[in-house]
N, CA and C atoms as an extended XYZ file, in Angstrom:
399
Properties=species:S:1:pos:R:3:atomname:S:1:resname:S:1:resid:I:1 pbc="F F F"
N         3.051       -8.490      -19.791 N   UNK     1
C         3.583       -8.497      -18.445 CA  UNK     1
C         3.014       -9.681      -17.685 C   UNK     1
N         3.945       -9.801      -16.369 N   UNK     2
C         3.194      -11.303      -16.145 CA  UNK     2
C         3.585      -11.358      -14.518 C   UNK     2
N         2.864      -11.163      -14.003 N   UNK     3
C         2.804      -11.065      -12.007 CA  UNK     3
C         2.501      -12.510      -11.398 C   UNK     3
N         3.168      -13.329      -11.482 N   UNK     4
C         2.946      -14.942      -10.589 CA  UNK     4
C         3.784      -14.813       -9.492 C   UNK     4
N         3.283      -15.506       -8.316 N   UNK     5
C         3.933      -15.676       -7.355 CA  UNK     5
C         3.616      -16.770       -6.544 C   UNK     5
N         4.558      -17.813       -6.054 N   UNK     6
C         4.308      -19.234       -5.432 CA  UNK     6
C         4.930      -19.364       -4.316 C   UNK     6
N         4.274      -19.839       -3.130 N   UNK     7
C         4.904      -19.487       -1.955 CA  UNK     7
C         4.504      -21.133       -1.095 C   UNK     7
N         5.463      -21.454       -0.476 N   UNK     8
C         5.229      -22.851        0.341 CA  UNK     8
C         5.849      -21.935        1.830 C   UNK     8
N         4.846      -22.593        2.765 N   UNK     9
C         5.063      -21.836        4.282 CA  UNK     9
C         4.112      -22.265        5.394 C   UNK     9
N         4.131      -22.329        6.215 N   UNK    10
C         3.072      -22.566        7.178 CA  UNK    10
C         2.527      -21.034        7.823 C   UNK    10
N         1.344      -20.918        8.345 N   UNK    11
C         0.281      -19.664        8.643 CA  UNK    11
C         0.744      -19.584       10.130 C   UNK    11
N         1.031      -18.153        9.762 N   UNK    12
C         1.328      -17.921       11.830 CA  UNK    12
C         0.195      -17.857       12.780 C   UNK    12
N        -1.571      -17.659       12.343 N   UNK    13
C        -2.517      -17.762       12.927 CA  UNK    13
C        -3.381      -18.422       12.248 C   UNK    13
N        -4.846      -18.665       12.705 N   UNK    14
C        -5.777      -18.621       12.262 CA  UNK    14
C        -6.265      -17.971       11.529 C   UNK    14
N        -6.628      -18.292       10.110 N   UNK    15
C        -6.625      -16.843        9.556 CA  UNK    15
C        -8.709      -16.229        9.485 C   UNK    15
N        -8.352      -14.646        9.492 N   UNK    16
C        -9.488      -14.131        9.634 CA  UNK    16
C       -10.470      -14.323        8.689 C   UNK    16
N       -11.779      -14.557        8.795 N   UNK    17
C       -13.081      -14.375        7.608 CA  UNK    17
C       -13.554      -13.140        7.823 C   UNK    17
N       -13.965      -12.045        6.898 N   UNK    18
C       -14.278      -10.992        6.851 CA  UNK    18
C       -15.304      -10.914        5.758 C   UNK    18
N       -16.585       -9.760        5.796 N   UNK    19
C       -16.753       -9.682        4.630 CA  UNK    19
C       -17.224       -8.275        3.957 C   UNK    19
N       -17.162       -7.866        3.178 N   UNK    20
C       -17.082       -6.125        2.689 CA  UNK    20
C       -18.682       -5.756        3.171 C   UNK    20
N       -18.681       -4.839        2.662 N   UNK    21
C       -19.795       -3.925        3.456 CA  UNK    21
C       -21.411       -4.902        2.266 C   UNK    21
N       -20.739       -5.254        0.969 N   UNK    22
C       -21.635       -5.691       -0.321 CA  UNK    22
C       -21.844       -7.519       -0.130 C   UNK    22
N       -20.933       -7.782        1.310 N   UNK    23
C       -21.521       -9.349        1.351 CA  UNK    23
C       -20.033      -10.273        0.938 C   UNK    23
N       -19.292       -9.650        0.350 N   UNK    24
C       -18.594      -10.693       -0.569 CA  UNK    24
C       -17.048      -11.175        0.802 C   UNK    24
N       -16.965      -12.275        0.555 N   UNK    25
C       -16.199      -13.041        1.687 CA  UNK    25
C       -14.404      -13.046        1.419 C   UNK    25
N       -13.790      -12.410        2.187 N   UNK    26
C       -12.556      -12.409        2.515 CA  UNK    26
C       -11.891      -12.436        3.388 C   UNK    26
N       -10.573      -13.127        2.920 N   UNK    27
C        -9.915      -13.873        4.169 CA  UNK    27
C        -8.044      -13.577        4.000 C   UNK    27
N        -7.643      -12.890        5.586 N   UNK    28
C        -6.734      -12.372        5.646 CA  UNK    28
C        -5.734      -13.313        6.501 C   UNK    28
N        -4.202      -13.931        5.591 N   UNK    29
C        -3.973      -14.914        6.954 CA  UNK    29
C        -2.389      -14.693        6.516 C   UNK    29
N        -0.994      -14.705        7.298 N   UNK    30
C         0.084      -14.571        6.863 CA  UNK    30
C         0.855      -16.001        6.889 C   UNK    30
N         1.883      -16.209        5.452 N   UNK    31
C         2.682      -17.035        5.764 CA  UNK    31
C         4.079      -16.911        6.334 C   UNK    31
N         4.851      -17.706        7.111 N   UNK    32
C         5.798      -17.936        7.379 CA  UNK    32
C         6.995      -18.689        6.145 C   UNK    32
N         7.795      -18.062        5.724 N   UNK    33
C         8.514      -18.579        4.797 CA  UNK    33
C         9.987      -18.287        4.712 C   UNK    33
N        10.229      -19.457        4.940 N   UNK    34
C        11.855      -19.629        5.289 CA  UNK    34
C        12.791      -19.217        3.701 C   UNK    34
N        13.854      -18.885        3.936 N   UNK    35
C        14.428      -18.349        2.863 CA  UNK    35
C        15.954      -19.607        2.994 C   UNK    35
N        16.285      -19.815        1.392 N   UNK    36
C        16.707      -21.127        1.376 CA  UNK    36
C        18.281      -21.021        1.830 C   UNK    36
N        18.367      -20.130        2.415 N   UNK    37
C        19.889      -19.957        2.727 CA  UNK    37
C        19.700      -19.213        4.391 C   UNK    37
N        20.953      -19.163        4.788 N   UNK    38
C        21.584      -18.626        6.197 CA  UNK    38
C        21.649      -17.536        6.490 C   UNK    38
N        21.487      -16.450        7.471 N   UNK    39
C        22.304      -15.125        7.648 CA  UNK    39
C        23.494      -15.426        7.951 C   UNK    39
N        24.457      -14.655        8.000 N   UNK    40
C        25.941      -15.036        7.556 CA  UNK    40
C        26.665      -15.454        9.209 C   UNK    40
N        25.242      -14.960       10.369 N   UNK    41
C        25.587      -15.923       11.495 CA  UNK    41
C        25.031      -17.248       11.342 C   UNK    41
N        24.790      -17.495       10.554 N   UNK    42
C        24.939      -18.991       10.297 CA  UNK    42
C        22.568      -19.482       10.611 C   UNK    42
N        21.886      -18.157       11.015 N   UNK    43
C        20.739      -18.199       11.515 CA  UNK    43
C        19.919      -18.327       10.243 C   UNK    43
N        18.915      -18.794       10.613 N   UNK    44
C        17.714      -19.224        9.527 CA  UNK    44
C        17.361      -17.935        9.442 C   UNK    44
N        16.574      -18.073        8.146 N   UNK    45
C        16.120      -16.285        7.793 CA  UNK    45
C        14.586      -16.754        7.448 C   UNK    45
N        13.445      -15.758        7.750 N   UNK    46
C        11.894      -16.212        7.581 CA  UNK    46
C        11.271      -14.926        7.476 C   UNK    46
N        10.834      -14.838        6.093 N   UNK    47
C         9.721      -14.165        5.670 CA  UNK    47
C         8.465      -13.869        5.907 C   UNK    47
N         7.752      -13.307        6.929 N   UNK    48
C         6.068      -13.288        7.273 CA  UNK    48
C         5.556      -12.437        5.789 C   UNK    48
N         4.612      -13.224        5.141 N   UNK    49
C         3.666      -12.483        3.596 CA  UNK    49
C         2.501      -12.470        4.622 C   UNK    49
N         1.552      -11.485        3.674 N   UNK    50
C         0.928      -10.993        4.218 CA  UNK    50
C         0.107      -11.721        2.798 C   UNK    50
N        -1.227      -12.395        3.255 N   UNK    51
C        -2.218      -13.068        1.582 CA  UNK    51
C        -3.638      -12.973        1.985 C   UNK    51
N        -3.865      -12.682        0.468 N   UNK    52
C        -5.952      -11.936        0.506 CA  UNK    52
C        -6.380      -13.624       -0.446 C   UNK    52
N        -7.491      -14.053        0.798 N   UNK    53
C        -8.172      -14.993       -0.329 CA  UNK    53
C        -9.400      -14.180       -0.782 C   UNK    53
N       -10.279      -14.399       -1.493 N   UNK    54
C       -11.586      -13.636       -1.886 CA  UNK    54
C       -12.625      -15.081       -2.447 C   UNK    54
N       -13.924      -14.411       -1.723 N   UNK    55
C       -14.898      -15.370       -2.288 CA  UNK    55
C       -14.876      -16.464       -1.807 C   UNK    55
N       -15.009      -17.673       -2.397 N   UNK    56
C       -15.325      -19.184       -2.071 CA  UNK    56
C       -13.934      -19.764       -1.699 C   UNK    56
N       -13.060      -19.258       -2.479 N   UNK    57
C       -11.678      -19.581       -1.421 CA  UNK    57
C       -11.363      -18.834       -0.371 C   UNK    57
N       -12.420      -17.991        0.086 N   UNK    58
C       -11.679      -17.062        1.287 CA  UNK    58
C       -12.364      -17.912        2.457 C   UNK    58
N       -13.717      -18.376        1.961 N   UNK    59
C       -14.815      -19.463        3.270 CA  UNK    59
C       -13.850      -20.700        3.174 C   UNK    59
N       -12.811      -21.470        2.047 N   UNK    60
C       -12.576      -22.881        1.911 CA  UNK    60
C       -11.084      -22.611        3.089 C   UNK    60
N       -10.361      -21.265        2.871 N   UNK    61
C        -9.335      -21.188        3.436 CA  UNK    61
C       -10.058      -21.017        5.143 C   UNK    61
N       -10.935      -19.822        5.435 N   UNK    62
C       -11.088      -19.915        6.679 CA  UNK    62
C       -11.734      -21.273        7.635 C   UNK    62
N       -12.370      -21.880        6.908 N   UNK    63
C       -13.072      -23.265        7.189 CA  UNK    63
C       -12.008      -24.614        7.428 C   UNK    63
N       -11.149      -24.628        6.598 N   UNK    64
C       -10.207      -25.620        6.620 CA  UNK    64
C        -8.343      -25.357        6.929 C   UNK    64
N        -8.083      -24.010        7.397 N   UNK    65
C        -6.577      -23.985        7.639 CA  UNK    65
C        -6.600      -23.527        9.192 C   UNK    65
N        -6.053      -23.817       10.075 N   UNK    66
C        -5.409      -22.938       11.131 CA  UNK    66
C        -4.451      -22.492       11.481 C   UNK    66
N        -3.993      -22.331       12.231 N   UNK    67
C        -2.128      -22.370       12.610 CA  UNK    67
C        -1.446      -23.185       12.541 C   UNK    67
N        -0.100      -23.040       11.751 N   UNK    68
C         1.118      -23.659       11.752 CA  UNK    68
C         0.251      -24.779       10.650 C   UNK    68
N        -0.559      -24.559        9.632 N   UNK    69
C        -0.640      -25.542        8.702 CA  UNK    69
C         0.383      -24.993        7.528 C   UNK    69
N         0.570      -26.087        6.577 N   UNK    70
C         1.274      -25.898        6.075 CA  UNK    70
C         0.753      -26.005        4.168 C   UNK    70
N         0.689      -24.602        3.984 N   UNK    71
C         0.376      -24.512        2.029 CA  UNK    71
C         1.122      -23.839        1.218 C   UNK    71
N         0.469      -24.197        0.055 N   UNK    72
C         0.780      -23.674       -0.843 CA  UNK    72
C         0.313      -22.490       -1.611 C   UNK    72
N         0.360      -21.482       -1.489 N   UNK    73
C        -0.290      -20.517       -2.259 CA  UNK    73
C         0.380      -19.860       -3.794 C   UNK    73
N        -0.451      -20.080       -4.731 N   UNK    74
C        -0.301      -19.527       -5.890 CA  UNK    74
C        -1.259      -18.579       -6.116 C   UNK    74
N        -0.650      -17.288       -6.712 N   UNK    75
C        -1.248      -15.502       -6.585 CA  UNK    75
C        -0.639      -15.213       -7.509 C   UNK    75
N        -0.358      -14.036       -7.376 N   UNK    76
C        -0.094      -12.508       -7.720 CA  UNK    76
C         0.557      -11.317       -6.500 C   UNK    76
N         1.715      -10.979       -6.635 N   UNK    77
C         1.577      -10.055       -5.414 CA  UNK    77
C         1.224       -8.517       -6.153 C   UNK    77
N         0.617       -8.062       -5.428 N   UNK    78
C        -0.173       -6.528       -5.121 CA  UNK    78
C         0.473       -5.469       -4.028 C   UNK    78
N         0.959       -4.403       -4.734 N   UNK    79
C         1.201       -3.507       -3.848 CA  UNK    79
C         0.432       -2.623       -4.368 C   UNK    79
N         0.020       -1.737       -3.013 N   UNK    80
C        -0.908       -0.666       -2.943 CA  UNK    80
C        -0.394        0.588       -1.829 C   UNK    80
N        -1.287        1.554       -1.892 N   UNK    81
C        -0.876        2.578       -0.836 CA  UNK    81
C        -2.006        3.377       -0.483 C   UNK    81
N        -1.927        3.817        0.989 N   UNK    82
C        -3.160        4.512        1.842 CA  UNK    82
C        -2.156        5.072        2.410 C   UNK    82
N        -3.258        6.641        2.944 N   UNK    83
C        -2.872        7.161        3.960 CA  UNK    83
C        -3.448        6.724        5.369 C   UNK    83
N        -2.537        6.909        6.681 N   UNK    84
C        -3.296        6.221        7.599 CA  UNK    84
C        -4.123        7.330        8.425 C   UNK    84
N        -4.179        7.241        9.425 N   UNK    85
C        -5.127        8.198       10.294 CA  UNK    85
C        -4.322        9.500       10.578 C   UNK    85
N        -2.878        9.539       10.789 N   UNK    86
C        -1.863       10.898       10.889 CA  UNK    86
C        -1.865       11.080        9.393 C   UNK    86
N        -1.986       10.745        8.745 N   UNK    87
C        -2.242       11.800        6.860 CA  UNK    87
C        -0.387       11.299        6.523 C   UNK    87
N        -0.085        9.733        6.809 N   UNK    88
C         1.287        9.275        6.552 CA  UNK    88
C         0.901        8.327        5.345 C   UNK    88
N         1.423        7.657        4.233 N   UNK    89
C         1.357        7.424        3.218 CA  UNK    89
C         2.259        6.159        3.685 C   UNK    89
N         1.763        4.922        3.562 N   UNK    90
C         1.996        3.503        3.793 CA  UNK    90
C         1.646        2.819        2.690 C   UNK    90
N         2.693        1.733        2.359 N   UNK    91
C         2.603        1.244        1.471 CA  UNK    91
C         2.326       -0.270        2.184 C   UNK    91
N         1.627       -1.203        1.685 N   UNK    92
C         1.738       -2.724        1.537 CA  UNK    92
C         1.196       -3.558        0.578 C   UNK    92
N         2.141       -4.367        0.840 N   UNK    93
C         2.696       -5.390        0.047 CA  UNK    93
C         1.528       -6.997        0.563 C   UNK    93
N         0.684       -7.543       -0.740 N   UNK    94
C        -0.217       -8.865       -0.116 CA  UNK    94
C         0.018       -9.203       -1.416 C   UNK    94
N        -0.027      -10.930       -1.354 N   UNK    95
C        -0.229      -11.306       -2.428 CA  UNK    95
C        -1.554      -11.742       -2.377 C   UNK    95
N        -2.502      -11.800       -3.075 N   UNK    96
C        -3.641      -12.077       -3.828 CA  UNK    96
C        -4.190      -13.389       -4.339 C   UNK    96
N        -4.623      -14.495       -3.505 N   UNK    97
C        -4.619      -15.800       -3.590 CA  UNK    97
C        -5.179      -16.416       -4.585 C   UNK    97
N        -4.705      -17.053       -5.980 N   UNK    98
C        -5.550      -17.659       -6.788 CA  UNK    98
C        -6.097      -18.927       -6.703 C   UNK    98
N        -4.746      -19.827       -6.176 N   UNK    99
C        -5.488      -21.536       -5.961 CA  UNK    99
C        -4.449      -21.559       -3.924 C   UNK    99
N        -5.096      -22.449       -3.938 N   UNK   100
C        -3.749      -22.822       -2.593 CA  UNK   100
C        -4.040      -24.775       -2.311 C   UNK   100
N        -2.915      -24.880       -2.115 N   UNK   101
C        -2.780      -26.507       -1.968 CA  UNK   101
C        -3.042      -26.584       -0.438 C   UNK   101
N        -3.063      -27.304        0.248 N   UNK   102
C        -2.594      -27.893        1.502 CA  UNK   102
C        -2.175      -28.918        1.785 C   UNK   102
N        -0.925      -28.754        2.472 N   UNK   103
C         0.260      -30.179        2.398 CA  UNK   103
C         0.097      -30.540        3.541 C   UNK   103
N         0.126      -30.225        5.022 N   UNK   104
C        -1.002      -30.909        6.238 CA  UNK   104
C        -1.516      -30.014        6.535 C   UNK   104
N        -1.755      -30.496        8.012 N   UNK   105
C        -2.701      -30.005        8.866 CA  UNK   105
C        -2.184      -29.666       10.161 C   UNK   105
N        -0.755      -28.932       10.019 N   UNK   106
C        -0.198      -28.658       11.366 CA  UNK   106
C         0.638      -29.291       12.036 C   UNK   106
N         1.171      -29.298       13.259 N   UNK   107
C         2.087      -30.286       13.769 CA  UNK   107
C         1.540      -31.287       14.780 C   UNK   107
N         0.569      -31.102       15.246 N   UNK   108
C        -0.380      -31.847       15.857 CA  UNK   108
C        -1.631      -32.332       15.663 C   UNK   108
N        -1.906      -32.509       14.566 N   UNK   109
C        -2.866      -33.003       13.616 CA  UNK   109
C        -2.846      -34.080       12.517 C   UNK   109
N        -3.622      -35.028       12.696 N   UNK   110
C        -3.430      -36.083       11.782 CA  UNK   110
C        -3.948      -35.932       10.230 C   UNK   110
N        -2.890      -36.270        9.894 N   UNK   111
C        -3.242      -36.018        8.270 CA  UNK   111
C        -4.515      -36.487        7.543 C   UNK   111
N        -5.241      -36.174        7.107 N   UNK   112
C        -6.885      -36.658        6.467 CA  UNK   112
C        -6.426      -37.659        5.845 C   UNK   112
N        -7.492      -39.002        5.399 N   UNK   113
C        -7.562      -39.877        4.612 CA  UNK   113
C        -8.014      -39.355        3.413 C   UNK   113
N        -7.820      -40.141        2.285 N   UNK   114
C        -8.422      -39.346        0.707 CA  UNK   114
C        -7.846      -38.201        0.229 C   UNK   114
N        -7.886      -38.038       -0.672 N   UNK   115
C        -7.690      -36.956       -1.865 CA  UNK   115
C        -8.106      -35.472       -1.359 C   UNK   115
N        -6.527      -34.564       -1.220 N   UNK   116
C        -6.684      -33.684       -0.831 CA  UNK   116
C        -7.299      -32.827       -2.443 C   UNK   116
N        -8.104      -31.692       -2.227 N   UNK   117
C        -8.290      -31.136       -3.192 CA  UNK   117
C        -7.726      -29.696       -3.494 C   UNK   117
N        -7.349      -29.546       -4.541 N   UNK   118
C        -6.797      -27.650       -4.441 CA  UNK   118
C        -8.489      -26.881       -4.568 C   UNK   118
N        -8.169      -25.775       -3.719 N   UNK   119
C        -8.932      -24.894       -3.559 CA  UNK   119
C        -9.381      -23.571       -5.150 C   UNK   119
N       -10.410      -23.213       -5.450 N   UNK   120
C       -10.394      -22.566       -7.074 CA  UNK   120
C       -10.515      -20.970       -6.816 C   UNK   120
N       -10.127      -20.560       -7.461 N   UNK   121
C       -10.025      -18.910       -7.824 CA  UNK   121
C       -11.232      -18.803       -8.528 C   UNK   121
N       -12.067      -17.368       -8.285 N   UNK   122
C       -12.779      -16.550       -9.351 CA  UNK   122
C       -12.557      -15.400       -8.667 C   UNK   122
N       -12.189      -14.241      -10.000 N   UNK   123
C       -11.500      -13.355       -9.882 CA  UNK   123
C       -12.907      -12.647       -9.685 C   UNK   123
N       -12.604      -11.508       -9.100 N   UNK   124
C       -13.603      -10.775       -8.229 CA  UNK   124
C       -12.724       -9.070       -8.387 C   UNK   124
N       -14.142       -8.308       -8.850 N   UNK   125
C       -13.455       -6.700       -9.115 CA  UNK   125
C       -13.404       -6.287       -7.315 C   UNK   125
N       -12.803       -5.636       -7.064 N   UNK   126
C       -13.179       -4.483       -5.682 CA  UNK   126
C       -12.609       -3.243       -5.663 C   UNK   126
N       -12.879       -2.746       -4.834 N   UNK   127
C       -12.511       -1.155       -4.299 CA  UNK   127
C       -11.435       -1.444       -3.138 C   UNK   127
N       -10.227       -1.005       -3.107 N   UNK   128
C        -9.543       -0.945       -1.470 CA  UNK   128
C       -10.872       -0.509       -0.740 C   UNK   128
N       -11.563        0.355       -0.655 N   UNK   129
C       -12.572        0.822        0.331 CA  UNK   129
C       -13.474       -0.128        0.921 C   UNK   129
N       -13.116       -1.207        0.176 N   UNK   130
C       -14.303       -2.561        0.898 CA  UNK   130
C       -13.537       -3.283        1.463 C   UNK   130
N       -12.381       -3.232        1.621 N   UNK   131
C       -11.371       -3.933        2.442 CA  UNK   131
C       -12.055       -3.762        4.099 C   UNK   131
N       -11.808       -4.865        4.552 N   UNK   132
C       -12.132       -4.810        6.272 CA  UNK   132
C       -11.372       -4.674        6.773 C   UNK   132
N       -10.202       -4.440        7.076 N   UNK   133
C        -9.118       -4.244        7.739 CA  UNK   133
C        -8.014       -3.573        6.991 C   UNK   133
């Protein structure tokens, strides 16, 4: 079986640094992603994902992206399910960040000089229960 998923989009916020109760660093940030066709009024159609970095890419993503930048994320998407505080059974949907590119730095930001670098994955076990949010 084989779960890849590649997504080009710009981040609707700043995204959050968090870290589990055991220390380990994660980072919660959504993309904006346009879908390559029209609604049949003729309107753009846009996807908000919801993406988990973990670890040394969760400090490289919160340290270096803000709003309206624009990446690349290569994952995995993950669905899971909790009950919430009324005892209702919710499902969501994140994809799970392995590398991510960055193509700028926003719309008001000047593009860096030099060699952008991709950001690295190490896969990391957890519990939903160490989730911060």
């Amino acid at each position: 079986m084989y779960n890849k998923i590649i997504l080009v989009g710009r981040t609707t916020a700043d995204p959050e640094l968090r870290f589990t109760p055991s220390g380990v660093a994660v980072t919660k940030f959504t993309l904006a992603v346009a879908r390559a066709f029209k609604s049949k009024d003729g309107e753009k159609i846009t996807d908000f994902i919801d993406c988990i970095a973990w670890r040394g890419l969760a400090e490289t993503v919160a340290n270096h992206v803000k709003k309206g930048y624009m990446v690349v994320v290569d994952g995995r998407l993950e669905i899971r399910s909790y009950d919430d505080k009324e005892g209702v059974r919710r499902k969501v949907v994140e994809v799970i960040c392995e590398n991510i590119r960055f193509l700028d730095r926003g719309k008001d930001s000047v593009q860096p000089q030099g060699r952008q670098q991709d950001a690295e994955f190490t896969e990391v076990p957890f519990d939903e229960n160490d989730l911060p949010f």
